[in-house]
C-alpha positions in Angstrom: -10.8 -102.9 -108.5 -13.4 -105.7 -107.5 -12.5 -108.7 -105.6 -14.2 -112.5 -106.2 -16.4 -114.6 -104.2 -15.9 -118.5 -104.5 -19.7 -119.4 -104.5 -21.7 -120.4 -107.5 -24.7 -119.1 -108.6 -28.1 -121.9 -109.8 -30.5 -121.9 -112.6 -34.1 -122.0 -110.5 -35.7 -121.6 -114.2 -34.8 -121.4 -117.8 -36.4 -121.1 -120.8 -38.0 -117.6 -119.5 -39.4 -115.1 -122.5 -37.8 -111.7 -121.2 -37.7 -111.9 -117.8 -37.7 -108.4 -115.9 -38.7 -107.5 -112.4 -38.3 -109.8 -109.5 -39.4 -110.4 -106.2 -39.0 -112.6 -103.0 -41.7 -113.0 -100.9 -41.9 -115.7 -97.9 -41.1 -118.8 -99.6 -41.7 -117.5 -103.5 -40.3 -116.1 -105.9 -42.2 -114.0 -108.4 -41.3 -112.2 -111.8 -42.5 -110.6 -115.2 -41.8 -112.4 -118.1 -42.0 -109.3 -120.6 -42.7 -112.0 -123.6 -40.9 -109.8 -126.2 -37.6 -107.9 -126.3 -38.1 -104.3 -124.2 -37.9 -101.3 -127.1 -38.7 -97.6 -127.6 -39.9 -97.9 -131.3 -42.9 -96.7 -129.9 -44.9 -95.6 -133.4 -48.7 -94.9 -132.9 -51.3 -96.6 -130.3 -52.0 -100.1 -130.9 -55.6 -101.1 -130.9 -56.0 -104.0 -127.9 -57.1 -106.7 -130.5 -53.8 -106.1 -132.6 -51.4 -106.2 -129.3 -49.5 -109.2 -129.0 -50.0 -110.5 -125.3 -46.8 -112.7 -124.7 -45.9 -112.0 -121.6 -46.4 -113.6 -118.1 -46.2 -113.5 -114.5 -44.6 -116.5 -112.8 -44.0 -117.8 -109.6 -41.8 -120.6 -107.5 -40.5 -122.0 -104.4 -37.3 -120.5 -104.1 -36.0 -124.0 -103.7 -36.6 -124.2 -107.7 -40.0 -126.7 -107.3 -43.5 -125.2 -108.1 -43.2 -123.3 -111.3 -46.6 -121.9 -112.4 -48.0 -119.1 -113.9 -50.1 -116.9 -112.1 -51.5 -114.6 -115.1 -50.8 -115.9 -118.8 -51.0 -113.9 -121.5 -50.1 -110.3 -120.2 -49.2 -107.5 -122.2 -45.6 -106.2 -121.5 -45.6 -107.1 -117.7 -42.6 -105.3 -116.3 -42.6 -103.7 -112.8 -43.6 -106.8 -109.8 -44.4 -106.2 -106.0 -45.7 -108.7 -103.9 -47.5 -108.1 -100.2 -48.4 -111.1 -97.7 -51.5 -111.9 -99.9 -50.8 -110.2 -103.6 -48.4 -109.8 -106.4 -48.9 -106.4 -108.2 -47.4 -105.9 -111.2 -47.5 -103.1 -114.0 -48.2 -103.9 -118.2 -45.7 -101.4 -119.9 -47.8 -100.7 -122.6 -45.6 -98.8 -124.9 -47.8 -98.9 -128.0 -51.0 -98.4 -125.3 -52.5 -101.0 -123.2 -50.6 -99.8 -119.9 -52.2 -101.1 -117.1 -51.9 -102.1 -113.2 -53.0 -105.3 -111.9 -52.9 -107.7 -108.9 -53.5 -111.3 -108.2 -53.3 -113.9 -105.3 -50.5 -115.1 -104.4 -52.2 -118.5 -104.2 -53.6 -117.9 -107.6 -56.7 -116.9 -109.0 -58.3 -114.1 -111.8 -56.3 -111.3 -112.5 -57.9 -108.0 -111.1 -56.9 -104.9 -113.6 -56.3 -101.8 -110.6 -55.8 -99.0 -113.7 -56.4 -98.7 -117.0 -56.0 -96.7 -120.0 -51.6 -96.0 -119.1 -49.0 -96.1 -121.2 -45.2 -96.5 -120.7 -45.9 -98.3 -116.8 -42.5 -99.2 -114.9 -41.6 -99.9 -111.7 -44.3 -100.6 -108.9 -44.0 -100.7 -105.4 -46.5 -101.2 -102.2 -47.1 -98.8 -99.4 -50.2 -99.9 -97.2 -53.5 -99.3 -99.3 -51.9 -98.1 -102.1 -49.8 -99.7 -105.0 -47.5 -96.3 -106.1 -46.1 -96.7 -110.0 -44.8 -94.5 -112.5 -44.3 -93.8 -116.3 -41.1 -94.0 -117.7 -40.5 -93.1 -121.4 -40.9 -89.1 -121.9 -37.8 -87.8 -121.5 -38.7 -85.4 -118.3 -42.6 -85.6 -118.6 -43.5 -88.9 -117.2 -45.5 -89.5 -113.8 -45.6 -90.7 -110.4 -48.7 -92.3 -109.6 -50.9 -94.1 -106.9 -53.9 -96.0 -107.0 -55.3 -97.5 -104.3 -55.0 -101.7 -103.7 -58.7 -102.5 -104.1 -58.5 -100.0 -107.3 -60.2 -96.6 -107.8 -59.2 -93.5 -109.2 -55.5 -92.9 -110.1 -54.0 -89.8 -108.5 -51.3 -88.4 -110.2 -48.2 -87.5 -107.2 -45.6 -85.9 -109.5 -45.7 -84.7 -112.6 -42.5 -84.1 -115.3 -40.3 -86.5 -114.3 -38.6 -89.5 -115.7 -38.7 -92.0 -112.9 -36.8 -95.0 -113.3 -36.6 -96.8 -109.7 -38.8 -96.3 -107.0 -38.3 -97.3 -103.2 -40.8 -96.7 -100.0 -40.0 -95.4 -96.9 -41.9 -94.6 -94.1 -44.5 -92.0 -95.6 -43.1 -90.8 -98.4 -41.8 -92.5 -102.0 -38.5 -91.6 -103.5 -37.4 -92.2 -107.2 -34.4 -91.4 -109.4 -35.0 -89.5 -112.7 -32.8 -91.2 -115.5 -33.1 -87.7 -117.6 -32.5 -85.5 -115.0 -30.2 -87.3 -112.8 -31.9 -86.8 -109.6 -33.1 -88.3 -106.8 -36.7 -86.9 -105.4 -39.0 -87.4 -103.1 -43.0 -87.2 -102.3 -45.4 -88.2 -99.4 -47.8 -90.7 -100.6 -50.9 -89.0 -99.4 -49.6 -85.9 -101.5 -47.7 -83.6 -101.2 -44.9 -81.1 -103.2 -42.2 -82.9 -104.7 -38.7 -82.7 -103.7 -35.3 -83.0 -104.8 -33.5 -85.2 -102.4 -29.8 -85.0 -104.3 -28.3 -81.5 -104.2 -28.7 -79.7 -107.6 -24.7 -80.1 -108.0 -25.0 -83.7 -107.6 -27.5 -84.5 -110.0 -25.9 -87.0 -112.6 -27.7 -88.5 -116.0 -28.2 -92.0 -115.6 -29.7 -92.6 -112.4 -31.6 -96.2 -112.4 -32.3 -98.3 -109.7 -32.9 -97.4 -106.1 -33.5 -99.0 -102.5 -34.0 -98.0 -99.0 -33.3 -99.2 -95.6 -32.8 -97.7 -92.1 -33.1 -94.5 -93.2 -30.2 -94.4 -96.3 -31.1 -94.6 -99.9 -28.8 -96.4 -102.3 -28.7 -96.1 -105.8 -27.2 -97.1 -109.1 -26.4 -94.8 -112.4 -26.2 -96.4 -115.3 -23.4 -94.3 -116.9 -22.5 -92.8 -120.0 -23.8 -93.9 -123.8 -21.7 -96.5 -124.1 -22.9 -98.7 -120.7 -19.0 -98.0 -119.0 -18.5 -95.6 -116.1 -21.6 -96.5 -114.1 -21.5 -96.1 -110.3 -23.6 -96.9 -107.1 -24.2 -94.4 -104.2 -25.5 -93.9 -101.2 -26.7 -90.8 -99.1 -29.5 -90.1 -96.3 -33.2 -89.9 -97.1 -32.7 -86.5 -96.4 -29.9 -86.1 -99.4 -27.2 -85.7 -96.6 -24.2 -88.2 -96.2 -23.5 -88.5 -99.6 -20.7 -91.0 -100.8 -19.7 -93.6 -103.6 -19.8 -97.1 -103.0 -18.6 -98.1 -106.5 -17.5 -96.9 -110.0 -16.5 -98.2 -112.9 -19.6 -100.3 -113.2 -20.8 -101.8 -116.6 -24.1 -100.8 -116.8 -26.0 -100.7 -113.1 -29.6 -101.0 -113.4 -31.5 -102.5 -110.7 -30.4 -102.4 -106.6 -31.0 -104.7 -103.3 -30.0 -104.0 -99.9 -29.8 -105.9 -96.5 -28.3 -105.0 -93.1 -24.8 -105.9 -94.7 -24.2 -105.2 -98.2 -25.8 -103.5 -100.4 -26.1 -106.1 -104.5 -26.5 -104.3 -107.6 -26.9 -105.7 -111.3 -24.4 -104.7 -114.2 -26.3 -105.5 -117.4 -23.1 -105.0 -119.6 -23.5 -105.3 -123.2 -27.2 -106.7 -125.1 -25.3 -109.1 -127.3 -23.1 -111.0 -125.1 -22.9 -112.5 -121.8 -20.6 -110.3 -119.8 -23.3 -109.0 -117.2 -22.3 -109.6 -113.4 -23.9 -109.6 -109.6 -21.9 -107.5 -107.0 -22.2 -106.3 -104.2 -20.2 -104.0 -101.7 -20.5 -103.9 -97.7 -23.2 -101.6 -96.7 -20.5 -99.1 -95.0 -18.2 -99.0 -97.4 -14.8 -101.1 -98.9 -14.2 -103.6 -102.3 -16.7 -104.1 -104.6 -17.3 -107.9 -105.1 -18.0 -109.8 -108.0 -21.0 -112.4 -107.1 -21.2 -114.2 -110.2 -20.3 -113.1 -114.0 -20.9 -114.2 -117.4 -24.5 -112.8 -117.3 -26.4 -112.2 -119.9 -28.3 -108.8 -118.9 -28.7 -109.8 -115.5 -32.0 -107.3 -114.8 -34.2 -107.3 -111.4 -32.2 -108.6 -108.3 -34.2 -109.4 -104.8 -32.8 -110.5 -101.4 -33.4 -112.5 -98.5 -31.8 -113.6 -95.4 -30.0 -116.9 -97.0 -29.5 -116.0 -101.1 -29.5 -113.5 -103.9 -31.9 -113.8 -106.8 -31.9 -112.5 -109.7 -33.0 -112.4 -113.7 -31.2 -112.7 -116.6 -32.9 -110.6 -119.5 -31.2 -112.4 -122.3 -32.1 -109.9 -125.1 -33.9 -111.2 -128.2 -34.3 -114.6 -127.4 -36.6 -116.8 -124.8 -33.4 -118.1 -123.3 -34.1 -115.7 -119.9 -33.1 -117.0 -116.7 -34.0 -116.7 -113.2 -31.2 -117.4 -111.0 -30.1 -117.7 -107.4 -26.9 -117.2 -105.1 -26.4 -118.3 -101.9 -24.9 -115.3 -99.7 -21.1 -115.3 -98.9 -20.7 -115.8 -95.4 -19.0 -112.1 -94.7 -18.9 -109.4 -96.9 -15.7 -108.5 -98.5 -14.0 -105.5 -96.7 -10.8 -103.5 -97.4 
């Protein structure tokens, strides 16, 4: 069972090709415009001059003023980070062309950090390194780092299927969708482990976040997008315990010192997607705002919730913001 809040989510943009991963950073927003609707007909390698480069990277004021767009004409932009200076974002590249890049946050010529990847997802930051992955291969993707002035790419995992991926401290952690786990790898290097225990391990596992020393995460569920639930457990794979279930389709997850916000995708041809969110220790799950049409990336900051609103096959994406409820709902 979910409870309601009485707050009303905002349009900040509209009219957004695809949008995919967002990002709050100081006073911005930023997010991938993917520029074509996300599929796994993958067929053979592209050559670059035949790829169709629709995509974008945008940013704004998170008061909904200042829309530009940082780098036009990307290829599948998908994964975004953002430090105190850069937004870093990954080009899918599902037909080739998967790539790493950064820009200023001010602005500026796009600087490519890797080359020559295909299948690129999410992205993340840790000091002088930018650590991604692959996600396609069914158990024989990668987890990768290159460093944020570029150089060689160093492969840190090999034959996974990393979906999320969250920073803390030394070490990255991802969830493998295939395999259902949660694992684990210092950034310098280091032997991969399996954070969940092998019991545990669940098909479906999507987004993830960190904070404090607790990883939460979402799984997406069974076939059908029903049955999805969020989690939460120590970095160490110890403390595990549900937070919710019966969610339609989790994919991405956002955490702050009181509640942890999650988005349910639901169904690719209608607008029955949602934003909820569930105190961090525990109690009702919350429904933030519904009637969502594949709400997709979800950030946080002290005052609001922002999200992105996929809306399959059309240019019709949104990116949209929520003021936080005053106290989190508690049982």
């Amino acid at each position: 069972m979910s409870a309601s809040t009485g707050s009303e989510p905002i349009v900040l943009a509209s009219g957004q090709d695809h949008p995919y991963g967002i990002v709050a950073e100081g006073d911005f927003l930023y997010w991938t415009n993917y520029g074509e609707a996300p599929s796994f007909d993958v067929g053979g390698e592209l050559p670059a001059g035949h790829r169709e480069d629709r995509g974008a990277v945008m940013a704004m004021r998170k008061d909904g003023t200042s829309l530009v767009t940082l780098a036009p004409h990307q290829h599948q932009p998908n994964g975004i980070a953002a430090t105190s200076t850069h937004v870093f974002w990954t080009s899918y590249g599902l037909r080739g062309g998967g790539a790493v890049w950064k820009v200023e946050r001010g602005g500026g010529e796009p600087t490519r950090l890797a080359a020559g990847l295909r299948t690129v997802g999410a992205i993340a930051v840790a000091g002088r390194h930018a650590v991604f992955v692959s996600f396609f291969d069914f158990m024989d993707d990668d987890v990768m780092r290159v460093p944020i002035e570029g150089g060689e790419v160093t492969t840190l995992a090999s034959r996974q299927n990393p979906a999320g991926i969250a920073l803390f401290g030394a070490e990255v952690y991802w969830t493998n969708f295939v395999g259902g786990q949660v694992m684990r790898v210092p950034v310098q290097g280091g032997q991969p482990q399996e954070v969940t225990r092998p019991e545990a391990a669940r098909r479906g596992m999507t987004g993830i976040a960190v904070r404090d020393g607790a990883l939460y995460c979402t799984n997406a569920g069974d076939a059908g997008g029903s049955g999805g639930t969020v989690l939460t457990m120590r970095t160490d794979g110890t403390g595990s315990r549900m937070l919710a279930r019966d969610q339609r389709l989790p994919f991405r997850i956002a955490v702050d010192e009181r509640c942890v916000y999650w988005t349910n995708m639901g169904s690719a041809d209608k607008a029955d997607g949602a934003i909820m969110s569930v105190p961090i220790d525990g109690g009702t799950p919350a429904v933030l705002a519904s009637g969502q049409r594949q709400p997709i990336g979800i950030a946080v900051d002290d005052a609001a919730i922002y999200w992105v609103n996929l809306a399959h096959g059309s240019k019709e994406g949104q990116v949209m913001a929520l003021a936080k409820p005053p106290h989190p709902a508690r049982v």
